[in-house]
SESE-641634 format. One line per 10 residues: their letters; for each residue x, y, z of C-alpha. Coordinates in steps of 0.05 Angstrom, whole numbers. Layout:
<sites>
a = X:Y:Z; ... .
</sites>
This chain:
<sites>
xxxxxxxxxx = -260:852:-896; -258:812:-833; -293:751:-831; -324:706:-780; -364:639:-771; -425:634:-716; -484:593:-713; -501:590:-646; -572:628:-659; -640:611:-695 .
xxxxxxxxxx = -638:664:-740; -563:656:-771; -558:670:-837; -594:632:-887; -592:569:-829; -520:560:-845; -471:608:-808; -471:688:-806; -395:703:-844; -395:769:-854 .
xxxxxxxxxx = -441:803:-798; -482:764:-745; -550:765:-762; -559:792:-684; -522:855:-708; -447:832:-682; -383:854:-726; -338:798:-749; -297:826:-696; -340:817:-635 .
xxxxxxxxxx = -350:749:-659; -273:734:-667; -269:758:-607; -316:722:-576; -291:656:-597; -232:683:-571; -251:684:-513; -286:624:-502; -215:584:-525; -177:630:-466 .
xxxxxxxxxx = -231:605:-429; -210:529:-448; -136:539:-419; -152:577:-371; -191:513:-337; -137:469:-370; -82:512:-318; -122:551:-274; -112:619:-293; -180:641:-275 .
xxxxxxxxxx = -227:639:-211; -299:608:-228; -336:668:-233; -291:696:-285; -307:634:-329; -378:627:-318; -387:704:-337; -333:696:-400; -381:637:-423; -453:684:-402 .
xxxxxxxxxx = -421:746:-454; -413:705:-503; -487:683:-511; -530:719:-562; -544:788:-554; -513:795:-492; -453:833:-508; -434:876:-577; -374:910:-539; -300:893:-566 .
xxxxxxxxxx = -260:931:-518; -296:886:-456; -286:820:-492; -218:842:-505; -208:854:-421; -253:789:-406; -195:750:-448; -136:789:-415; -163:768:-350; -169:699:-359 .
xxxxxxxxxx = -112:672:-404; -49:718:-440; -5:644:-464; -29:657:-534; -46:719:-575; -121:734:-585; -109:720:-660; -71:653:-643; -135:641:-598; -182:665:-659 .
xxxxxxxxxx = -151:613:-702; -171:555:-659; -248:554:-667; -292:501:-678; -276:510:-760; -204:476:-750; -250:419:-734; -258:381:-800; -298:325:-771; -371:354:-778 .
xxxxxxxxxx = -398:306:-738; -357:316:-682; -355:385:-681; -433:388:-680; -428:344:-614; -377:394:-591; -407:460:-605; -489:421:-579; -455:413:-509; -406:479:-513 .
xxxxxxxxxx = -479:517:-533; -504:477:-465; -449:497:-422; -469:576:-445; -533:572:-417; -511:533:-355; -464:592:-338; -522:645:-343; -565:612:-294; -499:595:-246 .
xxxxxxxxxx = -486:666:-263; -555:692:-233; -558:648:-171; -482:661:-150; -509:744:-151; -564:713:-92; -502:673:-59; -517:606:-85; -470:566:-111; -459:496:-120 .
xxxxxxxxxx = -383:464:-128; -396:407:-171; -430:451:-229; -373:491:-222; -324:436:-228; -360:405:-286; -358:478:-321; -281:459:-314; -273:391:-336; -322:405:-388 .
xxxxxxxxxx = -288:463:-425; -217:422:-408; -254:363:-451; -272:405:-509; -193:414:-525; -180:352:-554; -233:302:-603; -262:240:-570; -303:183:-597; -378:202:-612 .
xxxxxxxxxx = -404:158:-556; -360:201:-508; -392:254:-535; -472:225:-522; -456:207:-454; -428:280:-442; -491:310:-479; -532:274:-425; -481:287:-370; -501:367:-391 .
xxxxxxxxxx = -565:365:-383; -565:329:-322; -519:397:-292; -574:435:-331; -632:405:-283; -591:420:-224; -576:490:-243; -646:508:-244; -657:474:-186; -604:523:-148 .
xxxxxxxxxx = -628:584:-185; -705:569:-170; -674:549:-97; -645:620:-106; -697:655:-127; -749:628:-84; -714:632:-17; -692:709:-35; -761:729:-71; -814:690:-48 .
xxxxxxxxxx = -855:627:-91; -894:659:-137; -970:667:-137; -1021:682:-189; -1010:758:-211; -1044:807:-252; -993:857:-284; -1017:916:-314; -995:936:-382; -1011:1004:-384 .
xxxxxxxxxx = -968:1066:-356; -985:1124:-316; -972:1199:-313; -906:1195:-274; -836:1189:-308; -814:1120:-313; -751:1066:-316; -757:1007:-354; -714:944:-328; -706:888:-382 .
xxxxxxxxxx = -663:815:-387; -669:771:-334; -633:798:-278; -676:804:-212; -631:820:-163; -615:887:-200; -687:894:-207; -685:892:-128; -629:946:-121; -665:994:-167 .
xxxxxxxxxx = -731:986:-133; -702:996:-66; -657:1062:-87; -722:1095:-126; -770:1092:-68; -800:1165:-61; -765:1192:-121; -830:1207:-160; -817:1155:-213; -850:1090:-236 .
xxxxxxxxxx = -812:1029:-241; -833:982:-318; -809:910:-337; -795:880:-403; -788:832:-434; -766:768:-388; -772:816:-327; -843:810:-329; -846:751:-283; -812:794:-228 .
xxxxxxxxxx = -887:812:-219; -900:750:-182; -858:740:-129; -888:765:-59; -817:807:-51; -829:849:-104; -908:869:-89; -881:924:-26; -856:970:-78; -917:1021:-91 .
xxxxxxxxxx = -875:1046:-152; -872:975:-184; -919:1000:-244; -929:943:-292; -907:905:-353; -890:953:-417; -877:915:-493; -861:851:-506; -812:801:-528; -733:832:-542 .
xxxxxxxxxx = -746:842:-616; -793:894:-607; -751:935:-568; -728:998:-620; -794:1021:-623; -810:1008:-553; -755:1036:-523; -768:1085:-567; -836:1101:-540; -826:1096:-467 .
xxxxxxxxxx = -783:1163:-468; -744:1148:-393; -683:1104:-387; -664:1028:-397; -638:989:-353; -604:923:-394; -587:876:-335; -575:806:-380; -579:792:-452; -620:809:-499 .
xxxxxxxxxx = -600:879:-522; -605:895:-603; -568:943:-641; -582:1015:-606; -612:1064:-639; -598:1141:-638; -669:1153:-608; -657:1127:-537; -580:1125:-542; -574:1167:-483 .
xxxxxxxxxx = -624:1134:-439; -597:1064:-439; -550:1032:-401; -516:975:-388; -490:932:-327; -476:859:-311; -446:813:-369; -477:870:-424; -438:910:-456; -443:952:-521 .
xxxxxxxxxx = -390:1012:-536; -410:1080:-520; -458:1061:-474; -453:1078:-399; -443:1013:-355; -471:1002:-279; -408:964:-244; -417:933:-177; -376:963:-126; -375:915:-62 .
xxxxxxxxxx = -427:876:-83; -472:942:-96; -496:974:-154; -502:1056:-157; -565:1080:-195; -569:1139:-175; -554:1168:-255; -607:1138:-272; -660:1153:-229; -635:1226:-236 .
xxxxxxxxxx = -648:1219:-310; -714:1187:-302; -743:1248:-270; -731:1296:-322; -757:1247:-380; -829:1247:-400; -876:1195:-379; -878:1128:-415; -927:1125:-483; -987:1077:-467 .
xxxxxxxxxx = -971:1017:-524; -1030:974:-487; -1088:966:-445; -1109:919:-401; -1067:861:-364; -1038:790:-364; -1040:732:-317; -972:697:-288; -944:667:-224; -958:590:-246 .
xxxxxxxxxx = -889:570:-225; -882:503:-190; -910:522:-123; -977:556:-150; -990:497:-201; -981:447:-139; -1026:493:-98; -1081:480:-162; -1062:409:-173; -1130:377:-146 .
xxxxxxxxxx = -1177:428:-186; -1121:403:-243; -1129:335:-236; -1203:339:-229; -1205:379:-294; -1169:326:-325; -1220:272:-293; -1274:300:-320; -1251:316:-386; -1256:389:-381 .
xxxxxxxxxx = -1171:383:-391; -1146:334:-448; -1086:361:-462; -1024:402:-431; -981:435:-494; -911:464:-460; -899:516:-507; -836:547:-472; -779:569:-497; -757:636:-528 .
xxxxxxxxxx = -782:690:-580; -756:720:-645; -764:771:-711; -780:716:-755; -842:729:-791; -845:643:-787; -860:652:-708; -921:669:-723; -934:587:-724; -935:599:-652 .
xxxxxxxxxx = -990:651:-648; -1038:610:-695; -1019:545:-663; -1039:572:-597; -1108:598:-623; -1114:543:-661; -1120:488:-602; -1185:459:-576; -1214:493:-514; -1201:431:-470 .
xxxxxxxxxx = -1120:440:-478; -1079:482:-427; -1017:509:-455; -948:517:-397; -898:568:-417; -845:597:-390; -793:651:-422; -813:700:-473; -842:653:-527; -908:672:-481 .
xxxxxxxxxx = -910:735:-517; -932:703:-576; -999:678:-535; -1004:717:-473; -1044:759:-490; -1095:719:-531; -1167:714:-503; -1164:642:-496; -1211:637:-439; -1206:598:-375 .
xxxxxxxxxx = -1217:520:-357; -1260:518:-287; -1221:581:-264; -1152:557:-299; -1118:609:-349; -1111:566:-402; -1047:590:-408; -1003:583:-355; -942:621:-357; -880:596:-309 .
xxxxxxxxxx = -839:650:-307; -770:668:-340; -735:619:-388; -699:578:-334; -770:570:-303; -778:506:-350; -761:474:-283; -829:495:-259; -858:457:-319; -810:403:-315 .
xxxxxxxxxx = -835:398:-234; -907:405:-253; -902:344:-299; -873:308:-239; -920:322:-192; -982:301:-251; -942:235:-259; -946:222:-184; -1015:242:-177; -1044:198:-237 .
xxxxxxxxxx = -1004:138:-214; -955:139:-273; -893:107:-293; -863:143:-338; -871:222:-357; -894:206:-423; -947:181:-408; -983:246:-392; -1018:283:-435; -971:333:-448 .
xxxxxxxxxx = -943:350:-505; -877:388:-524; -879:448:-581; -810:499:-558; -795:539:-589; -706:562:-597; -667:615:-606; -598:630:-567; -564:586:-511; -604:579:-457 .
xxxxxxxxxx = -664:544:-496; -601:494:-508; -601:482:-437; -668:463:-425; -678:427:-482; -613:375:-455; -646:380:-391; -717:359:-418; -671:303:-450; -634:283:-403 .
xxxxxxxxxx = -706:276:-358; -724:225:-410; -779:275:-447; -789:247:-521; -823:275:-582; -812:355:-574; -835:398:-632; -778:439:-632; -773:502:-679; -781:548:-714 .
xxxxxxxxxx = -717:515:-744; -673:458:-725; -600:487:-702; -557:500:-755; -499:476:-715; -535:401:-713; -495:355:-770; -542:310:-816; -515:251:-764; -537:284:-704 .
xxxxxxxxxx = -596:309:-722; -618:238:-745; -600:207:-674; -634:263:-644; -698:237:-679; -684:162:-671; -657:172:-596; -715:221:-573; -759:232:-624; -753:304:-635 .
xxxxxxxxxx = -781:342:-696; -786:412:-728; -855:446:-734; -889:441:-799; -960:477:-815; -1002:487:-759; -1065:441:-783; -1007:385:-800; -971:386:-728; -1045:390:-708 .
xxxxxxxxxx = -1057:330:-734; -995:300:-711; -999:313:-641; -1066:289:-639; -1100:345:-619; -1142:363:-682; -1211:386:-663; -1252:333:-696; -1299:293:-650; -1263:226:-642 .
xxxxxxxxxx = -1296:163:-651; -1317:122:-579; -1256:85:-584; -1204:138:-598; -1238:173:-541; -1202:175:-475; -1244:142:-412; -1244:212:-386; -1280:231:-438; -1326:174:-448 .
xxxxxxxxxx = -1352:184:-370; -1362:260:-387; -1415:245:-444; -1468:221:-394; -1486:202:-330; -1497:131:-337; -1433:118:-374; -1404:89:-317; -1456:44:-306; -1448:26:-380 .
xxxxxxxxxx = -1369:17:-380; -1378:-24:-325; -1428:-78:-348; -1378:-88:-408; -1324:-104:-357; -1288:-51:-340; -1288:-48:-255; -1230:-3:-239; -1258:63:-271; -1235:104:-204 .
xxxxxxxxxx = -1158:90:-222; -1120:155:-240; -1082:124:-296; -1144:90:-336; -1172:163:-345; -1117:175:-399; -1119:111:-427; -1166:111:-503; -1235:65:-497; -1189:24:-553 .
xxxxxxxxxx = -1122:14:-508; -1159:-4:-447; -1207:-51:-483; -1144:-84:-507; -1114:-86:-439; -1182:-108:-399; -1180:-166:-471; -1246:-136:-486; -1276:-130:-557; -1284:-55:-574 .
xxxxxxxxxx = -1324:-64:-618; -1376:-90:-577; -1369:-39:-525; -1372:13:-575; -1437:-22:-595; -1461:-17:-521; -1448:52:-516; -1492:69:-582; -1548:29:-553; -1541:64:-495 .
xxx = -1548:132:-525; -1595:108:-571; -1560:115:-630 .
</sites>
């Protein structure tokens, strides 16, 4: 039997490394293959043997769930480097590293680089590209050939997630000057009488292609999955047949592919093991690739869908799975557009906390930490998401916050730089120094490449203390796992009441001098007047809002206890 080593996902085997069969559903050989491929992809930037593109879409493949097929792994490495044999090239992966620590550093930035490519990847489809995150693709991969000292390592870890920042930038640059900013949308989730296509990964220039070539055909065009956020953008809202939003998150997908009866459209990762059900209605194109599927190549820059929209109209109509309707567009641009009714909110106390709670989704029965967590927070807390960990609290009831959603979902997963733009723009607003000192707090959740990515980004931005779970990375030694907490303060998840607690967000009434001045001035009109006579004359600065009664006392050298005295008489108590 053939055997293998990965742990670039969540949900490897017992949160060590899948050795026999990936836990995603890859043979051994796919995954030799793959790592294959990735080393081709190392000497092919070592002596140019292979344009840009081909690299950046070698690296894309290889992420989880994007592609299960051997024979177009097998091409991908044929293309880009033929020096050594594919098992010579096998034989070099990261196991012929015996320095654990090293090789965790290796395979944290390598995992980086992944997600890096896929959001190059979908901003080179729109025409934008930018040289020096190509070159650094290069260099980077080069690097990775030989061992360096740890603290070459660190510097290149930050180095990565400073790229990371600026790929989002181009692809929201991308996406924005192709599409449109988004604006607050309500999706439908539920289907009509007319035969259907459902589009799901991330891709939404193929989205674009397939709306354009179905016009007057009869058929209704779904999302799934990350494709829901397509909803949003201005560019998409001409298309009549744009129906609505049908399942969820990419684990679901068997039975819900199951159910919609028409065909599937997989445009980016992730795709699952395919059943027999809907074997004949799915197909493939981009980076994805299983065997025995039919695949949608680009001819000239253009995709031909013509087979399936023929399909579609001889397919019954979707199965309704849901009722009702979600909320999204709260990328960058919307948020800004809200940021005074925000920041009053936040004034007045109506908003004491922000909880990001991006990242991505998965079959673990342990997500559902995420679920509870969210319907566990006070109703004063706003929760920004963005990539298909929403699905886990999307479609909640949680109510709104003086006409805010209280949750506010971003978009796909490389729309963290909405949230990462947001936090900016709260910093400037509330005369802050630092981004840490908002109250926002971090609780991502992981599971393939990309959420590597943004989580280096959110580093490299100086972000400290993210929750981030369900599971630490397998692939993160003892060492680096412990810098990662001395360095930046980052933690798994535990129980929800304990990371509750430890976030500070626990719903028992505080005491006056835990209590944020936001807060205090909320309890009754003459507060001010109060706060004032015990010496506290600059209540209209942004900044003191977030301060506690306790901190600012200590700042102003007041004696808390005395003001917290004042206050009691005040209310009589």
């Amino acid at each position: 039997m053939e055997e293998m080593f990965c742990f670039q996902c969540q949900e490897t085997m017992n949160q060590t490394a899948c050795t026999v069969q990936g836990m995603c559903g890859k043979s051994a050989a796919c995954a030799n293959l793959q790592d294959a491929l990735i080393r081709a992809s190392q000497y092919a930037a070592l002596y140019d043997t292979a344009s840009d593109e081909q690299l950046m879409n070698n690296l894309f493949m290889t992420i989880t769930n994007a592609n299960f097929s051997t024979a177009d792994i097998r091409r991908a490495i044929e293309k880009t480097y033929t020096g050594k044999s594919v098992e010579e090239l096998t034989r070099e992966g990261c196991l012929k590293n015996q320095k654990e620590t090293v090789r965790s550093l290796q395979e944290l930035i390598l995992y980086g680089l992944k997600g890096l490519c896929a959001y190059l990847s979908h901003a080179a489809v729109l025409g934008f590209r930018k040289a020096e995150l190509s070159s650094f693709v290069r260099s980077t991969l080069v690097y990775l050939l030989e061992d360096h000292e740890q603290k070459e390592y660190l510097a290149l870890l930050d180095k990565t997630g400073e790229m990371g920042v600026q790929a989002m930038a181009l692809l929201d640059e991308a996406n924005t000057a192709t599409y449109g900013q988004p604006e607050i949308t309500t999706v439908s989730l539920e289907t009509g009488s007319r035969p259907g296509i459902l589009v799901s990964g991330h891709d939404l220039h193929d989205l674009k292609e397939l709306l354009e070539q179905s016009r007057s055909q009869g058929i209704d065009i779904y999302t799934h999955g990350e494709m829901l956020p397509a909803h949003a953008y201005p560019e998409f809202k001409k298309y009549e047949h744009f129906k609505g939003n049908y399942g969820n998150a990419w684990w679901k997908q068997n039975e819900e592919f199951e159910a919609f009866n028409g065909p599937i459209l997989m445009t980016t990762n992730c795709i699952i093991p395919v059943r027999d059900s809907y074997r004949q209605r799915i197909f493939t194109t981009g980076v994805v690739g299983y065997d025995g599927l039919e695949h949608i190549e680009a001819v000239n820059g253009r995709k031909d869908f013509r087979c399936i929209i023929e399909l579609a109209k001889h397919c019954p109509a979707p199965q309704q799975l849901e009722t009702g309707s979600v909320i999204g567009g709260f990328a960058h641009a919307q948020v800004m557009a809200l940021q005074d009714q925000i920041v009053e909110a936040v004034k007045n106390g109506d908003i004491r906390q922000f909880i990001v709670m991006a990242g991505c989704d998965g079959r673990h029965s342990t997500r559902s930490y995420y679920t509870d967590f969210a319907r566990a927070l006070p109703k004063d807390t706003v929760i920004l998401t963005a990539g298909c960990a929403k699905y886990r609290y999307l479609k909640l009831d949680l109510g709104m916050i003086n006409g805010i959603p209280r949750v506010l979902d971003a978009g796909q997963c490389n729309d963290s730089y909405s949230l990462v733009l947001i936090a900016e723009a709260l910093k400037e607003a509330f005369g802050l120094q630092d981004i840490n000192e908002l109250p926002i707090l971090y609780n991502i959740a992981w599971y393939e490449q990309k959420a590597v990515i943004v989580l280096l980004a959110l580093l490299h931005l100086g972000v400290k203390n993210i929750h981030l779970g369900p599971t630490l990375p397998a692939f993160l030694s003892p060492e680096v796992v412990q810098w990662l907490k001395e360095s930046y303060g980052i933690r798994t998840i535990q129980e929800v009441e304990k990371d509750m607690e430890n976030f500070g967000i626990t719903k028992r009434e505080p005491s006056y001098g835990d209590m944020t001045m936001a807060e205090l001035l909320k309890l009754d009109e003459g507060m001010e007047d109060v706060l004032y006579e015990a010496g506290f004359h600059c209540l209209g600065c942004p900044s003191s809002q977030f301060e506690s009664l306790r901190d600012a006392c200590e700042l102003h050298a007041l004696n808390v206890d005395e003001v917290c005295a004042a206050i009691r008489e005040y209310r009589h108590e």
